[in-house]
Residue, then its C-alpha position, 0 to 999 in steps of 0.5 A: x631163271x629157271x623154268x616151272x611146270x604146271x605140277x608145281x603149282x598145283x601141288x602148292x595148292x591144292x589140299x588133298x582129302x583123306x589119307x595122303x602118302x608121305x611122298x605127296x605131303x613132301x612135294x606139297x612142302x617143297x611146292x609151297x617153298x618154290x612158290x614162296x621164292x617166286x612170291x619173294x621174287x625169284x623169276x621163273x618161265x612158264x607158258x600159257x598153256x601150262x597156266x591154262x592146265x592149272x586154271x582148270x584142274x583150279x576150278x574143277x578141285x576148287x572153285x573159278x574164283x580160287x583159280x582167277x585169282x591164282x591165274x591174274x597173280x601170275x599173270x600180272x607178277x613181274x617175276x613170272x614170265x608168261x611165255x605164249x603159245x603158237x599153233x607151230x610151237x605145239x607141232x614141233x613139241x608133237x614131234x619131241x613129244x615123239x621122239x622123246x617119249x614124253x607128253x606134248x605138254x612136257x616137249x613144249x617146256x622144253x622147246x620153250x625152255x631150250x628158246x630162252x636158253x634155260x636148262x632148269x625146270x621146277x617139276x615132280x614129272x620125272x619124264x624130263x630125265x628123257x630131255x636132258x633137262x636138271x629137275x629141281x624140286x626144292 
């Protein structure tokens, strides 16, 4: 199992307007393969807040319904495993946020991920190099 952040979804989703740099059209096309493989299956790991920062970027780009859906999809696919979020999970990522350089979303990933003993994330953000954490982005 393998965990996923927040960046992919949003780059499997949401189409960008106007001229796009390469280096983005590449991420979406293997966003969109990542997705794929969760929608055939494959489980992965995320948390409640990485999909509440998905629901809002969802509806301030798209539209609420757009982002309810995506959101329940999620929520209720066998697969994808919904971890929760205590107010003592975010102190400690606040601290290995830190410590480690990175955002405190990033450190509770990680937390979470190193909880469950998985030490692979499906992300674009390079600030999991800082926590010793294989990024896998196809």
């Amino acid at each position: 199992m393998r965990f996923i952040d927040a960046n992919v979804f949003l780059y499997a989703v949401i189409k960008p307007k106007g001229e796009v740099p390469s280096s983005v059209l590449e991420r979406k096309k293997k966003a969109k393969e990542i997705l794929k493989r969760i929608e055939n299956g494959e489980e992965v790991a995320t948390t409640v807040f990485h999909l509440s920062e998905v629901a809002n970027i969802l509806e301030a780009k798209l539209n609420l319904t757009v982002a309810l859906e995506f959101i329940e999809d999620l929520l209720t696919a066998e697969n994808v495993l919904v971890l929760p979020v205590a107010a003592e999970d975010y102190l400690k990522a606040v601290f290995v946020a830190r410590d480690k350089g990175v955002s405190v979303k990033d450190a509770l990933a990680y937390l979470k991920m190193k909880e469950l003993g998985i030490d692979e994330i499906y992300t674009f953000d390079r600030h999991f190099l800082n926590l010793n954490v294989k990024i896998v982005e196809e």
